[in-house]
C-alpha positions as MATLAB code, in Angstrom:
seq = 'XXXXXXXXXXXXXXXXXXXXXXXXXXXXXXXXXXXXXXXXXXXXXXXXXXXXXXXXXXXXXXXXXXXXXXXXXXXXXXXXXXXXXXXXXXXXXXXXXXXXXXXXXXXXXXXXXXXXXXXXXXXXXXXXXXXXXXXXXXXXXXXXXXXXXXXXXXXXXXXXXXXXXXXXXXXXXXXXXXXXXXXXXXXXXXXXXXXXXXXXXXXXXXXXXXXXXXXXXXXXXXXXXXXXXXX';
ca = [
       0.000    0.000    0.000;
       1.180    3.419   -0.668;
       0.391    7.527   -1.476;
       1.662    9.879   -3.643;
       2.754   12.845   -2.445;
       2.919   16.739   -3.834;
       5.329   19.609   -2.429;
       4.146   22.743   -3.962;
       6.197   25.499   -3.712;
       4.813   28.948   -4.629;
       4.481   32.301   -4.083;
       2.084   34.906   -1.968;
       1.031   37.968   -3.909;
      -1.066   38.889   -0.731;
      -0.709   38.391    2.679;
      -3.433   35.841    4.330;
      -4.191   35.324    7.491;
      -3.786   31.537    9.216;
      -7.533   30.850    9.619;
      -8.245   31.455    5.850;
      -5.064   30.218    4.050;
      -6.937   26.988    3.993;
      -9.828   27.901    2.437;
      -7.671   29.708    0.227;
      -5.189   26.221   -1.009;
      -8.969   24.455   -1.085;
      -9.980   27.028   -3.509;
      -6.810   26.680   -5.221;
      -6.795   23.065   -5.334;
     -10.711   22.948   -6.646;
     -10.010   25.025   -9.273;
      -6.731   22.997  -10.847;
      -8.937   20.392  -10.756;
     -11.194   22.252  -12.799;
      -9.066   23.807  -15.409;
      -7.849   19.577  -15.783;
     -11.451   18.470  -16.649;
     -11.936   17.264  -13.037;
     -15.494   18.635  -11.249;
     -16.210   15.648   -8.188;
     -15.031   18.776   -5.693;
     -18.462   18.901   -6.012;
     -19.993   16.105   -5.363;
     -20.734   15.561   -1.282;
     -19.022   12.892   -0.273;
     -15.428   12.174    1.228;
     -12.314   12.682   -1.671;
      -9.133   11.044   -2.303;
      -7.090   13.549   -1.268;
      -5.948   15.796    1.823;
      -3.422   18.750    1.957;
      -1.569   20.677    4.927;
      -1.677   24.384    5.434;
       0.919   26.972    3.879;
       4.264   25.151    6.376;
       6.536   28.002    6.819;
       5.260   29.794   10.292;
       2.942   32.446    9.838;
       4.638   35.749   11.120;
       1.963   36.984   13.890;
      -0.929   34.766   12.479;
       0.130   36.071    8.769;
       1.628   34.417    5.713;
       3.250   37.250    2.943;
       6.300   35.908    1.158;
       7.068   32.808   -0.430;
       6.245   29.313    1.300;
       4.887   25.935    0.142;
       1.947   23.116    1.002;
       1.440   19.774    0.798;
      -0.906   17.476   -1.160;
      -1.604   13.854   -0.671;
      -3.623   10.790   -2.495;
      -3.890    7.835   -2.854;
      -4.769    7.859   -6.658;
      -2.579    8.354   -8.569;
      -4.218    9.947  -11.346;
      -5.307   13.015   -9.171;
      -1.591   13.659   -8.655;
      -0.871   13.523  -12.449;
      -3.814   15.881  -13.212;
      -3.186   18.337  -10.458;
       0.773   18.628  -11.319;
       0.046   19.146  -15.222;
      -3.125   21.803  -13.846;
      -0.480   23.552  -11.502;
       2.130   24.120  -14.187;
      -0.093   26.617  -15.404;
      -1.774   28.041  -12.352;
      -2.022   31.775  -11.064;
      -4.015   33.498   -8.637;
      -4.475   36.604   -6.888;
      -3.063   34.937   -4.388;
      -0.891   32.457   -5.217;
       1.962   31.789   -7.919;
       3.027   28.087   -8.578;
       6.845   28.008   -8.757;
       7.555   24.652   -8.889;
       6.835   20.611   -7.485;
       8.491   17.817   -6.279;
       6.655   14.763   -5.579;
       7.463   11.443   -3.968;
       5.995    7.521   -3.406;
       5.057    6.921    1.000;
       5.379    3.276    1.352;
       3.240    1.606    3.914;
       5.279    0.937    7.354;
       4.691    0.434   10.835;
       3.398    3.429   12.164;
       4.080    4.794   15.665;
       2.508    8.244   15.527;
       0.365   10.122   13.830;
       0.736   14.287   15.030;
      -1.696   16.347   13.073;
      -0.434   19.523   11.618;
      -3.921   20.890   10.607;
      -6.919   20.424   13.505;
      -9.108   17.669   13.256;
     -12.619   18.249   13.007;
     -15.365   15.916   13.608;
     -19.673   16.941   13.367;
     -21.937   15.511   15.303;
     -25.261   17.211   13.833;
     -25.110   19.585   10.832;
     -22.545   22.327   11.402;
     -21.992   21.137   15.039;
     -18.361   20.215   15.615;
     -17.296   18.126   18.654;
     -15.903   20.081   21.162;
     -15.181   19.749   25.093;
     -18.219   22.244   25.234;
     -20.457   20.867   22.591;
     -20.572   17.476   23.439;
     -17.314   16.178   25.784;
     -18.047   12.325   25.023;
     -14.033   11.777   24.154;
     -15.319    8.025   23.357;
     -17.886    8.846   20.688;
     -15.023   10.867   19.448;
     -12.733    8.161   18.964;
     -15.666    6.366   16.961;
     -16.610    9.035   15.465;
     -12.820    8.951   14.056;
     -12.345    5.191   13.388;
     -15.563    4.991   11.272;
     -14.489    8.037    9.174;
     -11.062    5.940    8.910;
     -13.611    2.578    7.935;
     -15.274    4.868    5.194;
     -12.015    6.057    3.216;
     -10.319    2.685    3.226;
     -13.216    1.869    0.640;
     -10.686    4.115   -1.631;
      -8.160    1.800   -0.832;
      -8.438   -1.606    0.578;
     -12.569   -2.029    2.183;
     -12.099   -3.003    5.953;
     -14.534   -3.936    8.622;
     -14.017   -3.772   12.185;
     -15.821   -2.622   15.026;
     -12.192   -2.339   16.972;
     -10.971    1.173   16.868;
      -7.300    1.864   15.459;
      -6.586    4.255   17.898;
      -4.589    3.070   21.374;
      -4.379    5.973   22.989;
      -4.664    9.861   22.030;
      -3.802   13.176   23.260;
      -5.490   16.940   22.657;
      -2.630   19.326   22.093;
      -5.139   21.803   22.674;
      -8.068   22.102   24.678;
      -9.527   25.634   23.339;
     -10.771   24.134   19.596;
      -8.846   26.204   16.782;
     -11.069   28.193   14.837;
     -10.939   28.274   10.924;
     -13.415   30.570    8.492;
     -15.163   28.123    5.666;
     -17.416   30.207    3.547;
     -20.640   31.306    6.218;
     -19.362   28.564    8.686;
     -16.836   28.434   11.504;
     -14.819   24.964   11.653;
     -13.827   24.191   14.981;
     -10.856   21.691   15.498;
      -8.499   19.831   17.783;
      -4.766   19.188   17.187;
      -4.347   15.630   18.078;
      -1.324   12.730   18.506;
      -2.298    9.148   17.700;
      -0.766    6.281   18.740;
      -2.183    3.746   15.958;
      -2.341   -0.115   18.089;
       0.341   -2.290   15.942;
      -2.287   -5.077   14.447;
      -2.241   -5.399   10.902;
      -6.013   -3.826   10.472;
      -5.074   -0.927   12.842;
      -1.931   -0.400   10.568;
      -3.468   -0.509    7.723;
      -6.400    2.355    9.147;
      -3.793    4.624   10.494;
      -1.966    4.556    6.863;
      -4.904    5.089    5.220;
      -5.518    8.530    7.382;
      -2.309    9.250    6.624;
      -3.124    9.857    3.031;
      -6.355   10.980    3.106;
      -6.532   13.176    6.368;
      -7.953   12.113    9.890;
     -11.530   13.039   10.659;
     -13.690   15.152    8.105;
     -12.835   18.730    6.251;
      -9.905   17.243    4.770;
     -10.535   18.452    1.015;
     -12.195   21.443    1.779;
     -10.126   23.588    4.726;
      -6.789   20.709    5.015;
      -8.949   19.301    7.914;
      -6.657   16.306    9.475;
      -3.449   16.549    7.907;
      -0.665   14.971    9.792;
       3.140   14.203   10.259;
       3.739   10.804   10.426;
       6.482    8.834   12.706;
       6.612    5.166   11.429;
       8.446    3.292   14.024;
      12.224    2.467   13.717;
      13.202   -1.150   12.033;
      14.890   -3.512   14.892;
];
């Protein structure tokens, strides 16, 4: 099993603020697909794809010079079509300068450490939250069934047995990020994936596709990953 991987380096025309640079790369990223003959941004249901936010630290919550993102999938026709798309691609935002891409290999993971929040609804435009709901248990399922329905992109698994051993919040105010006339609202997480092959196999699969929802529209999910050293 395995994902491809985009670096996109580019440039910033404007400056943008933290909480909107995703929306920004999602608009970005929608529209290359676009301009390649590519609409299913569309359609309402989860994508093959996640990407982080703009990497180089904002300078007092802004971006304004030149940095780069990330952009994950497991197909790998996506990646071809959003590479050829982004040769071409200017904004007034962004500039494309250039991309390097690369093959992730499955491995044993030991950590997954999210880079963009993780968000999770449990009603229409209700995200989980210590004040919203507090059941960290539903969350967890909340997050291994998400995991169950993207590895129907990959390899279809069944299991009532969460992935997840153990997790920690890395923030306990949720982070806050603008998405058209709603407010996303997110946790930073750590996941220590349990070492069964399943489990393995679910934790790789949010790897390339983004824990929890949001992950094509705002980045929602995106994560470093630690695989565990060979003995």
């Amino acid at each position: 099993m395995h994902f491809y991987e985009l670096k996109i380096d580019l440039s910033l025309k404007n400056k943008i603020h933290f909480q909107s640079s995703p929306k920004a790369l999602g608009k970005l990223i929608a529209t290359a697909f676009i301009n390649s003959g590519y609409e299913f941004h569309n359609e309402n249901k989860i994508k093959n794809y996640v990407f982080s936010n703009l990497e180089i630290r904002a300078n007092k919550g802004w971006y304004s010079e030149n940095n780069f993102f990330r952009f994950r999938s497991f197909d790998k026709e996506l990646i071809l079509k959003l590479s050829n798309s982004f040769f071409t691609y200017e904004d007034n935002i962004f500039k494309i300068n250039s991309l390097s891409s690369k093959v992730i290999y499955q491995k044993p993971i030991k950590l997954l450490e999210t880079s963009n929040p993780v968000f999770v609804t449990v009603s229409k435009n209700r995200f989980w939250t210590f004040q919203e709901d507090g059941d960290i248990m539903k969350y967890i399922k909340l997050l291994h069934q998400n995991a169950l329905r993207k590895s129907k992109f990959v390899e279809s698994i069944e299991t009532d047995e969460s992935f997840i051993e153990y997790m920690e919040f890395l923030n306990k105010k949720p982070f806050t990020f603008k998405y058209k006339t709603t407010k996303f609202f997110g946790f930073k997480l750590k996941i220590y994936p349990k070492s069964d092959e399943i489990s393995q196999k679910l934790a790789f699969i949010t790897a390339g596709m983004g824990i929890g929802e949001k992950n094509n529209s705002v980045g929602g999910g995106f994560c470093k990953v630690a695989f565990r050293r060979e003995e």
